[in-house]
C-alpha angles and dihedrals in degrees: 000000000000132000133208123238115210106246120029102024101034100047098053086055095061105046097054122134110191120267138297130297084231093046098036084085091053095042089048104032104117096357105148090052090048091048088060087049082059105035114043102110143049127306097272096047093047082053092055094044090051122041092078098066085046090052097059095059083045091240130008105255107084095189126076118227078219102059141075123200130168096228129017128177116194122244114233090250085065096045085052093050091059095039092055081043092053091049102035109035088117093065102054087127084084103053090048081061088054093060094043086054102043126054114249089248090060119102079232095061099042083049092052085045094054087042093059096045088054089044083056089062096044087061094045091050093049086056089249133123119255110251104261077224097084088044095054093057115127104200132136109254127231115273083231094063092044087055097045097056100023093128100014121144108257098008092064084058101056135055119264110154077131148057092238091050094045091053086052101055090048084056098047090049107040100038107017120070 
């Protein structure tokens, strides 16, 4: 387990932008037949097969809230995020394990953390409420998610000292008006 040291390991993670014009082909060449090398089993083996290729980009989401940028193209690390999300929204149950068993400053927990927020938008897209479960959550969130939205529009406003509130206020500010 790693864990993340404030300065010169926190602040790169929350300023990426995605990769490359000229490594966005590499990153996406074959993807969806990679994703199935890394995805053919249950929620806890797909973990396994894939937090490898997460913990080299440090987390799975490869585009700060805080950032804007006028194109993005997505690393494979990302494409492989939403595509565990997409499968295995259903077992979020899991990754809320993975949390409870890793400290926030670990690459495992901001990992769980940007798997649950996928998983958000996998409910949301399915036309279902998220479980209250994931917004009651009193952890402790990743010092990489404090500094990414520290200042956000409609993140600054609401509370967010936890991973439940946190989730909620994704939720508030990217599906609700």
């Amino acid at each position: 387990m790693k864990l993340l040291s404030r300065n010169s390991e926190i602040n790169p993670l929350t300023r990426q932008a995605g990769v490359r014009y000229s490594q966005s082909k590499h990153h996406l060449e074959n993807a969806n037949k990679r994703v199935q090398e890394y995805l053919n089993g249950s929620v806890e083996e797909d973990w396994q097969h894939s937090f490898p290729i997460w913990q080299q980009l440090g987390r799975i989401k490869d585009l700060s809230k805080s950032l804007r940028v006028p194109k993005y193209f997505p690393s494979f690390a990302c494409f492989l995020g939403q595509a565990f999300a997409q499968k295995h929204w259903q077992s979020y149950s899991y990754i809320v394990q993975i949390l409870y068993q890793n400290p926030p400053d670990s690459t495992e927990a901001l990992c769980a953390y940007d798997l649950l927020e996928l998983m958000i938008d996998e409910f949301w897209s399915n036309d279902l409420s998220v479980p209250e479960e994931l917004f009651a959550m009193s952890l402790p969130i990743s010092p990489v998610i404090q500094e990414e939205i520290c200042g956000l529009t409609g993140y600054s406003e609401l509370a967010q000292e936890t991973v439940g509130e946190c989730l909620r206020c994704y939720y508030q500010v990217e599906y609700t008006d």
